[in-house]
N, C-alpha and C positions, 0 to 999 in steps of 0.2 A: 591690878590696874583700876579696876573699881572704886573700888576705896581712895583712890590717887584723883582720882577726877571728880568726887564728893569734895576734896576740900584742898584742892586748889588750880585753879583756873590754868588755861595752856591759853598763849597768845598765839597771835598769824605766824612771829619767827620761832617759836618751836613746833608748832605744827610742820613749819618749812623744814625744821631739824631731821622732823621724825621721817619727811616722804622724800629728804635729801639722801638722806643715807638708808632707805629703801630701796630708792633708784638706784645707788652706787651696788647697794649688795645684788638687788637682781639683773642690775646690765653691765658687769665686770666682776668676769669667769675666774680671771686667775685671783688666787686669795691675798697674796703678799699685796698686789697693787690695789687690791676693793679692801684691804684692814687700810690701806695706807691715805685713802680718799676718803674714808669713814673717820678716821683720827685725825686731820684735819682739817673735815666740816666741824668736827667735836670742839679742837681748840678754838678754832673760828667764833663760832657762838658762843661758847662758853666763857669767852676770853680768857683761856688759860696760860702758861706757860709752856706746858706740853700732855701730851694724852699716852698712856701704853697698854699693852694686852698681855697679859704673862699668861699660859698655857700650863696645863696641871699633868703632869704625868706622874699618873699611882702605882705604878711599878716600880719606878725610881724613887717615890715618894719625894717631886723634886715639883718647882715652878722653873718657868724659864719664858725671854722675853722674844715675841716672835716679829713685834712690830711696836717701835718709836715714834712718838713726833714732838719734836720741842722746838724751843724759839727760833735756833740759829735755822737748820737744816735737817733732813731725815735722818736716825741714827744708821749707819751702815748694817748691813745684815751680817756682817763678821764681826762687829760688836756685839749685837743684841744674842748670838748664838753663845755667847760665851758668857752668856750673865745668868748663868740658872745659879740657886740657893735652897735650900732646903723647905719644905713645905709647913714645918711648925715651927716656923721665925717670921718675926713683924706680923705685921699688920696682914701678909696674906696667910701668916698662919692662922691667926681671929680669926678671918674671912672664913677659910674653910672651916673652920672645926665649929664655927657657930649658924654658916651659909646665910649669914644677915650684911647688908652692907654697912658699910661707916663712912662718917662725912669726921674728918681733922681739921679745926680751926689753925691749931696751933703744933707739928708734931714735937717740937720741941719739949710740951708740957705732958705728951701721951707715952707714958713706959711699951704699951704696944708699938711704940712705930720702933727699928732696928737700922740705924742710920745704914752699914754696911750692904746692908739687905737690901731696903726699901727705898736708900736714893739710888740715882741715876749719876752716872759718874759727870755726865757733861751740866748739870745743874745744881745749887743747893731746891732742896724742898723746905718749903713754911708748910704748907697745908695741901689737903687731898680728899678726892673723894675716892672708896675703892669698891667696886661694885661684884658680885659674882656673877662669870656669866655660868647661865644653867641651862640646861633642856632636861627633855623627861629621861634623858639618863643619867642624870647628875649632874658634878660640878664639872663645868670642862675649862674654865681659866677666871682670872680678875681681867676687869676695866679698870685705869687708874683715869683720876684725872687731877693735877697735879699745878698748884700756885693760882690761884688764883690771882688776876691783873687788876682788877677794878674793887676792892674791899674785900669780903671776905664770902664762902659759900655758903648755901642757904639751901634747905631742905628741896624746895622747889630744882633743886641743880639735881639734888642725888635721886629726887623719883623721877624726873625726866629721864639722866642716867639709866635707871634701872628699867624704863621702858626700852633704853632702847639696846640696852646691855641682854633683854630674851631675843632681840631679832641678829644680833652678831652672833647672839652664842649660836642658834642653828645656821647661820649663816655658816659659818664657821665647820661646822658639825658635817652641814650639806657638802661641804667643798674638801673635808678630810674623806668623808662617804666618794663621793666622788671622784678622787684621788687615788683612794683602795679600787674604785670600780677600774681605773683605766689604768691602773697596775695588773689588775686580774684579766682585764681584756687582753694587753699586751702581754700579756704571759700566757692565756690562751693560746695567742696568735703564734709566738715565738715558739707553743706547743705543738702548734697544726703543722707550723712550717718540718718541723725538726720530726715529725710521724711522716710527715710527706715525704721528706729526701729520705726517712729511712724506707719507705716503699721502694720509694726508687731505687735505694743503693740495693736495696734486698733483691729485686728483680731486676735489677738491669742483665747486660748481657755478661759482666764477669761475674754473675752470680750465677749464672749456669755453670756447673763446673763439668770439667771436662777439655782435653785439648787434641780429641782422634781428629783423624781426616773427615769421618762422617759428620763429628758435630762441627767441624770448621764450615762444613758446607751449610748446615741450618744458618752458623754464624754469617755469612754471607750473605742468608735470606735475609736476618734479621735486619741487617744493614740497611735494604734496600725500602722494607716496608716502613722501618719504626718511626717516616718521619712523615707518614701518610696516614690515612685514616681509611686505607683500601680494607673491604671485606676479605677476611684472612680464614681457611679453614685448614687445622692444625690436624694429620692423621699420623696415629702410632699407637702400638699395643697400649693397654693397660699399665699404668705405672713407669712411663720416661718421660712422664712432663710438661703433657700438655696445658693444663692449668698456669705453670712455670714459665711456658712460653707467652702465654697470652695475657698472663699480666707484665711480663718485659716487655710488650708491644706496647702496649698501655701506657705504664709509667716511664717511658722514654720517649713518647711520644709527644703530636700537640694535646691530646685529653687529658697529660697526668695529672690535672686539676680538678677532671671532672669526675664521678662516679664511675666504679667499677664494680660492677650486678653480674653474679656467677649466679648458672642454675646448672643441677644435672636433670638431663632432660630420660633419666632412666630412673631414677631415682624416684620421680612420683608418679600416682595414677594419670589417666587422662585429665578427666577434672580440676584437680587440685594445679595439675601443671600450668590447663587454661588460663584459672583462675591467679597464680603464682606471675607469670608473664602478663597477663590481660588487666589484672584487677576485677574488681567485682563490686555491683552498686549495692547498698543495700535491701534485706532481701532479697536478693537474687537465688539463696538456696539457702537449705536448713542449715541455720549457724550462721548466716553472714549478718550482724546484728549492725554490723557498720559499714560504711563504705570502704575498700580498701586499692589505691594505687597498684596496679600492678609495675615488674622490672620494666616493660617499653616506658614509661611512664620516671618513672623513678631515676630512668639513668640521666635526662639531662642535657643529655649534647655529651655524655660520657658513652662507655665501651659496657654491652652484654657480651657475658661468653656464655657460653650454650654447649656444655659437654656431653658428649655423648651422644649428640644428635640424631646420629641413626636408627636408634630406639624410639625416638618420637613417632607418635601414631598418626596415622595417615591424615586424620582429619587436623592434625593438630599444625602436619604441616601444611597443609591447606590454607590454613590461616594465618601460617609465618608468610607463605607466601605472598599473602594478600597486603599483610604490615610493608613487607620490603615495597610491593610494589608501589602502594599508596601512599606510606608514611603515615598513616594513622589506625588506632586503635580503637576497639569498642569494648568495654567494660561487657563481665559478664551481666548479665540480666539488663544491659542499658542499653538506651535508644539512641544515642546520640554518640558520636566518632571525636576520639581527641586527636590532635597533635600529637605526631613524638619523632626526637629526635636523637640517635643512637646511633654508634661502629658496631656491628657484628664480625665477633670473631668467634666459632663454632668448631668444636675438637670431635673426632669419631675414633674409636679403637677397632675400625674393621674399615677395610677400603669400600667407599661410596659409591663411587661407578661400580662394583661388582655389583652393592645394592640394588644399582639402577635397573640393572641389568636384568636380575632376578626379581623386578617389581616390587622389591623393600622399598622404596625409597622413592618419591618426586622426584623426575629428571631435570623441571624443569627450576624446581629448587636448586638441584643441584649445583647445576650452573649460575645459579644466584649468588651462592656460597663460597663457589671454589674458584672465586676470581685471584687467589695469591694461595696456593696452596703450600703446602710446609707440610714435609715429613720429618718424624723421627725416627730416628734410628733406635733399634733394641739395643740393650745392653750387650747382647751377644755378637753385635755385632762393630761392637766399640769397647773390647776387654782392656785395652790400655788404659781407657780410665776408672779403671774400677780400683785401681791402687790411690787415684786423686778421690775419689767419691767416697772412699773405706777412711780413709786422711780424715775427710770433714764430716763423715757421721759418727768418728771416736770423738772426735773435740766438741762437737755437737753434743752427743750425747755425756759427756764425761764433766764436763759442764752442767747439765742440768741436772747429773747426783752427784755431782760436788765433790767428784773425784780426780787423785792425782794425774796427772798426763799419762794415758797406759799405750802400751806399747803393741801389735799387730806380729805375732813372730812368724816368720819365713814359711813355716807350715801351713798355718792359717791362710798367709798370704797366698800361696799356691794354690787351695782349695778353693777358695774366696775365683783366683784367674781361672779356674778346670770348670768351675759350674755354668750352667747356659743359661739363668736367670730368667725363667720363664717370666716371672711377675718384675722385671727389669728393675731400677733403681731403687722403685719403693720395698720388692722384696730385698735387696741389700740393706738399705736402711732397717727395716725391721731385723733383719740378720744381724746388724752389727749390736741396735741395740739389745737383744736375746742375749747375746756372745757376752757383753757388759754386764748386762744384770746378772747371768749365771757367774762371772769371773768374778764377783764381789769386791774382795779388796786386791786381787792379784792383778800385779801390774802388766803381765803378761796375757795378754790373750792367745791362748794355743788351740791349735785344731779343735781339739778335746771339748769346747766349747761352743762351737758351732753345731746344727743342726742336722741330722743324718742325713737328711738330703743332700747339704751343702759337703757335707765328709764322706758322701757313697761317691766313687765312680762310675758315671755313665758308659754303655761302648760307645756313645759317639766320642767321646773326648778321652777314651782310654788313647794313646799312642801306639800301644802295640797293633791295635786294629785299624786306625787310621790309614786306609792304602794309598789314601793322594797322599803320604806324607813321605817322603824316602826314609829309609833306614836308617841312616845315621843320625836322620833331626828325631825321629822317632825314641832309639837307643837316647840320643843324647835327652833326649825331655823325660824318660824315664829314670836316667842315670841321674839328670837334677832333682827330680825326685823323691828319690830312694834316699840321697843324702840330705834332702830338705826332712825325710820322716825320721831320718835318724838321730838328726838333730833337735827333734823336734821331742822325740821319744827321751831323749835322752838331757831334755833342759837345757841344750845348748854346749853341754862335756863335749870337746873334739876329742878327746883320747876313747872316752864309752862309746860314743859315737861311729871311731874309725873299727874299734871291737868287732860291732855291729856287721857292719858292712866289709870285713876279712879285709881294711887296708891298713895301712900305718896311716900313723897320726900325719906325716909332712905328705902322705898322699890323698887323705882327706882333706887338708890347708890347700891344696895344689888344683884341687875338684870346687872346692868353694871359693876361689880365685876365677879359676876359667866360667864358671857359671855365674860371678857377681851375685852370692847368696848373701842376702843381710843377716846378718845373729842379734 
């Protein structure tokens, strides 16, 4: 540009040129309509016939024209997409391979110009100017400017041109950047959305599986609370779900937008726990070299759960109590009280009022907490669905080793219904996957596979000792069985099978009929 303004003068209307089509490119956003106001302020002063912008794409090793302007009217954008040509022909093959411009008096007399190529189907061309546009990444397209009206072009056309062929080309550049940027936001967004419903579908309420009387009746609760923001405390052993419950409260609820902050409140020291829910200012203790938000703080207007709550130390609920009642928090080592604004939903695997009772536990928390109370039921006391639950931890897990559909045989399944599942769902889940991994490639899962826990008999669940059970249900559940081990022993053979068990074979077929044994 330098050297352009040593040795030749710019008058009032190209100055006007150059801060015309400044304003177009920085106050009209969209690109097709700011190329289309930029290439007819271009013909305008230049007096040309028409102006165009062909775009360089080096992967196709192609030019191709993104925006027209000539005498008559704008060229339609379903013409101009369909006029690409190859990149070492004409006049823009020169351009690029040497990235200098060129001014054509005559093309008629220039072997670089390629009539098929380089005109325009709605005009003949005499003469042109073709300018590169560039930025510091390269070449990113040509400026044409095309017949001159009033005699012939002149040097002063093509360095005008080429000053203002560096502010399209970033122009340009800014507005494809730009393009990519709100491609990649809307693909974010499209990405957040599509994590969120999968929260949701993951935890909603048919994601609990199960369909006993007991869990019908959680399902009921769930009904009543999920479209509330009431304080919800969730009690049941170890291992049936309470984490599972409290985020279906959650994401079907109004906060499923907001944050959801789980702590176990057994899991860390006093300290640590403080400081985990509280936050802490800098300095406040050895190690805290930064400030850090604590979960009141972090959730938002969203949902903490707080499992295991009954193990929190006295002083700690002390200070829950003080968050509920006030609604604001104090950083550790700080002096000053924030804002915060949260659902409390708090799970315990031991009943609370017993705590109370025994001085474990805040009373007056208590009652803070347990304004919507939810129990779960143990496993043991909901065995019907340990055949739905045993279903989706094979596909579960047979899936994540990328193995064929395997099958649960009648014995197993037996064993799996006799056990009392102390560690409730989650020890089945670890069961099933054990059973899987030791089965390797066999498609069958058989007793033999399971853990001697889950394949010893207890006397609570033997039948023959069960006295509230009568006799016949007794016989009878011993008699299923005997024929489930036999067949079981025996890979499914009904004839080894009936050997076994001193029957005939149509009298083994006739016992696995009346009992509805699967093979």
């Amino acid at each position: 540009m330098a050297g352009f303004t040593n040795h030749i003068s710019l008058h009032k209307e190209d100055l006007n040129l150059i801060y015309e089509v400044a304003t177009s490119i920085h106050a009209i956003h969209d690109l097709n309509e700011m190329l289309h106001d930029v290439l007819l302020k271009i013909k305008d002063v230049f007096h040309i016939d028409g102006a165009s912008i062909a775009l360089h794409d080096r992967q196709r090793k192609e030019f191709y024209f993104i925006r027209t302007v000539e005498k008559q009217e704008d060229i339609t954008q379903k013409h101009i997409d369909q006029k690409h040509f190859p990149d070492n022909y004409g006049i823009a093959g020169w351009v690029l391979k040497t990235k200098k411009s060129i001014l054509i008096e005559d093309v008629s007399r220039d072997n670089r110009f390629t009539n098929k190529l380089d005109m325009q189907q709605e005009m003949t061309i005499h003469s042109m100017i073709c300018v590169p546009l560039e930025t510091r990444k390269g070449l990113l397209g040509l400026l044409y400017a095309l017949n001159k009206q009033d005699g012939t072009f002149c040097e002063k056309d093509l360095r005008l041109l080429e000053i203002l062929s560096s502010t399209i080309a970033v122009a340009i550049e800014n507005a494809r950047l730009y393009g990519d940027l709100q491609r990649h936001v809307k693909s974010l967004e499209k990405e957040n959305i599509r994590l969120k419903t999968e929260l949701r579908n993951r935890y909603n309420k048919q994601g609990i599986i199960g369909s006993s009387t007991a869990l019908q009746r959680v399902f009921a609760l769930l009904d009543k609370v999920v479209a509330t923001t009431t304080t919800v405390l969730i009690q049941g052993e170890t291992g049936t779900g309470k984490e599972l419950i409290a985020k279906a409260i959650h994401y079907n609820g109004p906060l499923r937008n907001k944050p959801f902050m789980a702590e176990n409140c057994a899991a860390l020291s006093e300290n640590l726990l403080e400081s985990e829910l509280f936050g802490h200012v800098k300095g406040a203790f050895t190690g805290a070299v930064n400030e850090k938000k604590g979960l009141f703080e972090m959730a938002r207007g969203g949902t903490i759960f707080l499992d295991e709550i009954a193990d929190m130390p006295t002083a700690m609920q002390t200070k829950l109590l003080r968050v509920l009642q006030e609604g604001q928090v104090r950083p550790v080592g700080g002096s000053a009280s924030r804002r915060v604004d949260f659902r409390l939903i708090t799970a315990a695997n031991r009943d609370l009022y017993e705590e109370v009772k025994k001085g474990g536990f805040r009373e007056d928390l208590f009652y803070r907490i347990q304004v919507f109370p939810i129990v779960l039921p143990p496993l043991r006391e909901r065995k019907e669905d340990i055949a739905l639950l045993t279903a989706h931890f094979l596909k579960k897990y047979a899936t994540k080793f990328k193995r064929p559909v395997v099958r649960l045989t009648p014995g197993a399944m037996d064993r799996l219904m006799q056990h009392d599942w102390p560690g409730n769902i989650r020890e089945l889940e670890h069961e099933i996957e054990r059973a899987l991994t030791l089965a390797g490639k066999d498609e069958d899962i058989t007793a033999s596979y399971l853990s001697e826990r889950v394949r010893g008999v207890s006397s609570q669940t033997d039948p023959q000792l069960e006295v509230s059970t009568s006799l016949s249900a007794a016989v009878s559940r011993l008699e299923r069985r005997m024929v489930v081990d036999a067949l079981n022993q025996t890979g499914g053979n009904r004839s080894q099978a009936a050997r076994l068990l001193g029957l005939t074979r149509q009298g083994l077929l006739n016992k696995i009929a009346r009992y509805n044994i699967e093979l």
